[in-house]
N, C-alpha and C positions, 0 to 999 in steps of 0.2 A: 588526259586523265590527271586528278589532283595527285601530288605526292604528301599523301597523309604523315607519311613518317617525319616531314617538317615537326607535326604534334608530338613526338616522341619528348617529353619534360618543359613544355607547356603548360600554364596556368591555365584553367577557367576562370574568365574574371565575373562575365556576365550570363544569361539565360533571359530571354524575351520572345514570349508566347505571344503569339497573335491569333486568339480561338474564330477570329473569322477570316482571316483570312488561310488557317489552316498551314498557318508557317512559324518555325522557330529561329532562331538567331542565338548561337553561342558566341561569345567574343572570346576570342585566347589572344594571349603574348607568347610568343615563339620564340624560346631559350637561346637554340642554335641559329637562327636567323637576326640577329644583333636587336632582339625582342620588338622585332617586328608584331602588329598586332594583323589577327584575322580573324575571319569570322566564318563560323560553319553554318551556313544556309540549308532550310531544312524546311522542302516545299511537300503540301499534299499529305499532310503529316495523316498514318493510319493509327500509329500511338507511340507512346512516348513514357517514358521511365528517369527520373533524376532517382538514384537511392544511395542516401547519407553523405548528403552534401552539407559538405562546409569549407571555410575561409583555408584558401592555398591549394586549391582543387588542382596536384598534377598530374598530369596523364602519360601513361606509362605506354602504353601502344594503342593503334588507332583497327577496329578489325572489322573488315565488311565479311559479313556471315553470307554463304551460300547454301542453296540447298542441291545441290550438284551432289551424287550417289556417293561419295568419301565425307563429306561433310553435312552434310542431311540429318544425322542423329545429332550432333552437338548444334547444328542452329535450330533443330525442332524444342531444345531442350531450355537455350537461350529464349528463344522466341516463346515460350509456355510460359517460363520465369516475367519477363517482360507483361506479357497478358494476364498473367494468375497470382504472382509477386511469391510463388512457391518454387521447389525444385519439382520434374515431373514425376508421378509414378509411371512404372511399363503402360497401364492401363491408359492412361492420359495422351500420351502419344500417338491415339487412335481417334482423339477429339477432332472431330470435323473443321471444325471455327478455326484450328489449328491447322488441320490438313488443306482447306484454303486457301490460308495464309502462304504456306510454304510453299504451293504452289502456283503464289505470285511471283513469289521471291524467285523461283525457279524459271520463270516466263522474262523475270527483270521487269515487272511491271510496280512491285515493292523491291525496297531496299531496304537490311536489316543491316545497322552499324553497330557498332558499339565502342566508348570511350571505357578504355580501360584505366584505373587508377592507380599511383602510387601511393597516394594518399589522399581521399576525399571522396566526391561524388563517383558512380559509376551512370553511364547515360545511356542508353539503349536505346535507340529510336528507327521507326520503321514507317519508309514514307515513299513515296513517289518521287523524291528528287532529293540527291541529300550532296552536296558543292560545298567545295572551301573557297570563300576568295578572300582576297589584302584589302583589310582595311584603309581607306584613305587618308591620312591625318593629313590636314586643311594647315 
């Protein structure tokens, strides 16, 4: 298992969408690792969210959402925002397309993540395979 918390005050430097092959690629420099750079791989992508991204994007915690019965209501609620780019109402959280979704997430067949921010973008993404690995510098 990746130790995400390496991301904790990381830049984003990069975002590379690949709409056919249904994969994304973030690049970070990693503060507390002697700015080692990596990249978050992001296969089988179901959907995806960058909101209010700009220049010195750092990430303040790294958080995989579950839908396991304590935590259910806050990733139903994540996961509607991500889909609707709203907060939900009560009524909303009864949407089908939503109920779903949640329980892929709950099978482990999706993965809902989220890049939280100290300053800049916030990323949300929810997909079938979501991996950090080191980048190579040649």
């Amino acid at each position: 298992m990746e130790d995400w918390n390496v991301l904790t005050e990381a830049t984003i430097d990069a975002i590379r969408i690949e709409p056919t092959k249904k994969e994304i690629r973030i690049d970070v420099t990693c503060r507390w690792e002697g700015e080692k750079r990596k990249q978050i791989v992001v296969r089988g992508i179901d959907d995806f969210v960058v909101n209010e991204m700009r220049l010195s994007n750092i990430i303040d915690r790294v958080t995989r959402l579950d839908a396991s019965d304590g935590l259910e209501s806050e990733t139903a609620k994540r996961l509607f925002f991500m889909m609707r780019g709203r907060a939900p109402d009560v009524s909303d959280l009864e949407w089908s397309v939503l109920s779903e979704k949640l329980d892929r997430i709950r099978t482990g067949t999706l993965t809902l993540m989220e890049l939280e921010p100290v300053y800049g973008a916030t990323v949300i993404m929810l997909a079938e395979s979501i991996q950090l690995e080191a980048i190579d510098m040649l």
